[in-house]
C-alpha positions as a printed Julia matrix, in Angstrom:
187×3 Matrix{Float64}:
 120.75  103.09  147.77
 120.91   99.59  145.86
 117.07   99.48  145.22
 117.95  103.29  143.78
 120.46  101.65  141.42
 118.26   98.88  140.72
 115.47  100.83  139.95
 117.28  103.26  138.17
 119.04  100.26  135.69
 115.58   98.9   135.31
 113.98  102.49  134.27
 116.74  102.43  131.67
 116.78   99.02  130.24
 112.88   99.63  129.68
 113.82  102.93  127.9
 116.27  101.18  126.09
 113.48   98.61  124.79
 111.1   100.74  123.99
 113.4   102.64  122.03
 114.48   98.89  119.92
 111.01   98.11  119.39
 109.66  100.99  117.93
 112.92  102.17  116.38
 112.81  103.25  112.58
 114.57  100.91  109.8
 116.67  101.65  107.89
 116.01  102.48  104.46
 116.75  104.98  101.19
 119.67  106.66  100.16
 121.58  109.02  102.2
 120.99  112.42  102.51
 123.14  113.97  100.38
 123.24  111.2    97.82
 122.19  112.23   93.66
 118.23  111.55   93.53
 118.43  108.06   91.37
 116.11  107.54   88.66
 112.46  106.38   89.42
 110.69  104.77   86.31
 107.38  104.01   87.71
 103.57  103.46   86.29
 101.67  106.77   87.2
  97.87  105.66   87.7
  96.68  108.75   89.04
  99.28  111.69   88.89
  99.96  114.53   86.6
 101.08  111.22   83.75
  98.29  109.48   84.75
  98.6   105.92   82.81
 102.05  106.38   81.51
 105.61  104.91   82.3
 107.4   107.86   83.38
 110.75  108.69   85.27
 109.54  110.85   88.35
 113.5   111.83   88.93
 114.15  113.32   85.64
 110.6   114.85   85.57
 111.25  116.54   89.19
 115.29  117.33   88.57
 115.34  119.9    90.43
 112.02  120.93   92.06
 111.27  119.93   95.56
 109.5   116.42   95.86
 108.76  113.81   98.14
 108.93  110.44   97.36
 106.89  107.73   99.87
 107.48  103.91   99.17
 104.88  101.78  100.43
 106.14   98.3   101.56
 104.65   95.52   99.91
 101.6    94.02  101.86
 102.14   97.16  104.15
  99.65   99.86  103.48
  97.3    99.78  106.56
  95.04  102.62  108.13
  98.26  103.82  110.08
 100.1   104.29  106.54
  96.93  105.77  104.82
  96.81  108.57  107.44
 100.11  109.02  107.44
 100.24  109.45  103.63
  96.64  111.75  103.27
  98.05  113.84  106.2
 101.38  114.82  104.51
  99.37  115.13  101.3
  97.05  117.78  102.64
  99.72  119.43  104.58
 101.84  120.16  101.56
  98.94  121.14   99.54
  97.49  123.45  102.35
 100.82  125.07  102.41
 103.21  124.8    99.55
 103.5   125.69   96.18
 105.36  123.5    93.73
 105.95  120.67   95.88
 104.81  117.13   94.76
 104.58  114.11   96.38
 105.11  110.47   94.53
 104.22  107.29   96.12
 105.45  104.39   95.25
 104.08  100.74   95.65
 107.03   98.77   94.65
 105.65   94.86   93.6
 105.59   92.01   91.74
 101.82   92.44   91.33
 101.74   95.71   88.82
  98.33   94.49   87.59
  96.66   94.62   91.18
  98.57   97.67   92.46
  97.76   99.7    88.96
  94.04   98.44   89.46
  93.84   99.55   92.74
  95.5   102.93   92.79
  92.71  105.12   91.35
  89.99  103.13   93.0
  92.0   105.64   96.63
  93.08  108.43   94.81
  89.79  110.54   95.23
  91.7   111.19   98.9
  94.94  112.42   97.9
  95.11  115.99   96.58
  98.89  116.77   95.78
  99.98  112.82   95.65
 100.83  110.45   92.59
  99.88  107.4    92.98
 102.82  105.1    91.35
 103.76  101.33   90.81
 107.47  100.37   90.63
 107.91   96.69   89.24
 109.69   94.81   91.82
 108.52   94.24   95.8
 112.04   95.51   96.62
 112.16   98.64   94.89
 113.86  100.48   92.78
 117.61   98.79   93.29
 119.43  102.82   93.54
 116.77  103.51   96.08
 117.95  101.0    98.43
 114.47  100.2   100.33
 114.36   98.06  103.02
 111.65   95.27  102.8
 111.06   95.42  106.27
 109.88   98.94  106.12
 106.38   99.71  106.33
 106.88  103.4   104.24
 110.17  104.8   103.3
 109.78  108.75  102.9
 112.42  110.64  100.63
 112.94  114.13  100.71
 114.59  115.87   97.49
 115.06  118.7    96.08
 117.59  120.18   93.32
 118.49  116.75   92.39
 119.64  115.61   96.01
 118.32  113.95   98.91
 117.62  116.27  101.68
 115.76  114.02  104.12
 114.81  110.71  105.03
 112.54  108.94  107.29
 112.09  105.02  107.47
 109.59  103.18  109.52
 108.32  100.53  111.2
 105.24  101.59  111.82
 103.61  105.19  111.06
 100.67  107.09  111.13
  99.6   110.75  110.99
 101.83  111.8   114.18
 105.05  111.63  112.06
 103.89  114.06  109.89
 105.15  117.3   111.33
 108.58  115.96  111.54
 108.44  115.29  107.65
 106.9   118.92  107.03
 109.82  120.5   108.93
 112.37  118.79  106.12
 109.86  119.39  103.04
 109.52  123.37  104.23
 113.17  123.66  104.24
 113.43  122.79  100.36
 110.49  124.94   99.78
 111.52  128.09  101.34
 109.89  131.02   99.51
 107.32  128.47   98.24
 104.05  129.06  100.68
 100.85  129.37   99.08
  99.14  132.22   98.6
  95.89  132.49  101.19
């Protein structure tokens, strides 16, 4: 019966580590919070090589806004990123996506961007000035990609994480097709 107990507390505590290590950080505003505004350098979207405001421009149609931690974007990330890019273009209508590379490095990041963007179908690519973000946006550092879902001017969803790749993506689809309803694409 004790080595039941033991085992059983042991079975648990691993659980419970497990869980600790690979749990998601916080990071972004609340669901339910006004979308802030997001001034950012577009180097590849729709206002490709202009200083635009992403929030104002999307007001009220359904977006999703990624924010790449500085030093961050990895193979895992990419994946993670082209995966939810070609989901929402396979399947929705109206939805963009905006990622963000907050840093102190604009030069670098705005070089970069269209050097990747041949892979990304639906996604701006977009530098924020700052490695911390946007200040209303409340990012977390420590996050390797914060993922904001919004739509009529309010957050609907939000995913933080340590570490991502591709397998997230479904999750994040389920959210984005809820602010989309009525928005599939036509086959």
């Amino acid at each position: 019966m004790t080595g039941r107990i033991l085992l059983a507390a042991g079975v648990v505590l691993a659980g419970s580590l497990l869980a600790a290590f690979a749990q998601d950080v916080e990071s972004g505003p609340k669901v339910g919070d006004k979308v802030a505004g997001l001034k950012v350098y577009d180097a590849t979207g729709e206002n490709k090589d202009k200083t635009v405001d992403y929030a104002a421009l999307r007001r009220d149609k359904a977006t999703v806004y990624l924010f790449v931690g500085e030093g961050k974007w990895d193979r895992p990330v990419f994946r993670f990123v082209k995966g939810l890019d070609e989901a929402v273009n396979k399947e929705l209508e109206g939805v963009y996506c905006v990622a963000v590379w907050p840093t102190d490095d604009e030069d670098k990041q705005k070089e970069y961007l269209p050097k990747i963007a041949r892979y990304f179908e639906t996604t701006a690519l977009t530098v924020s000035r700052g490695k911390d973000g946007p200040k209303d946006w409340v990012i977390n550092s420590d996050a390797s990609l914060t993922v904001v879902v919004a739509a009529k001017g309010k957050v609907t969803a939000r995913f933080a994480y340590n570490s991502v790749n591709e397998t997230e993506v479904p999750a994040v689809m389920k959210e984005v097709r809820k602010v989309a309803k009525g928005k599939k694409k036509e086959e």
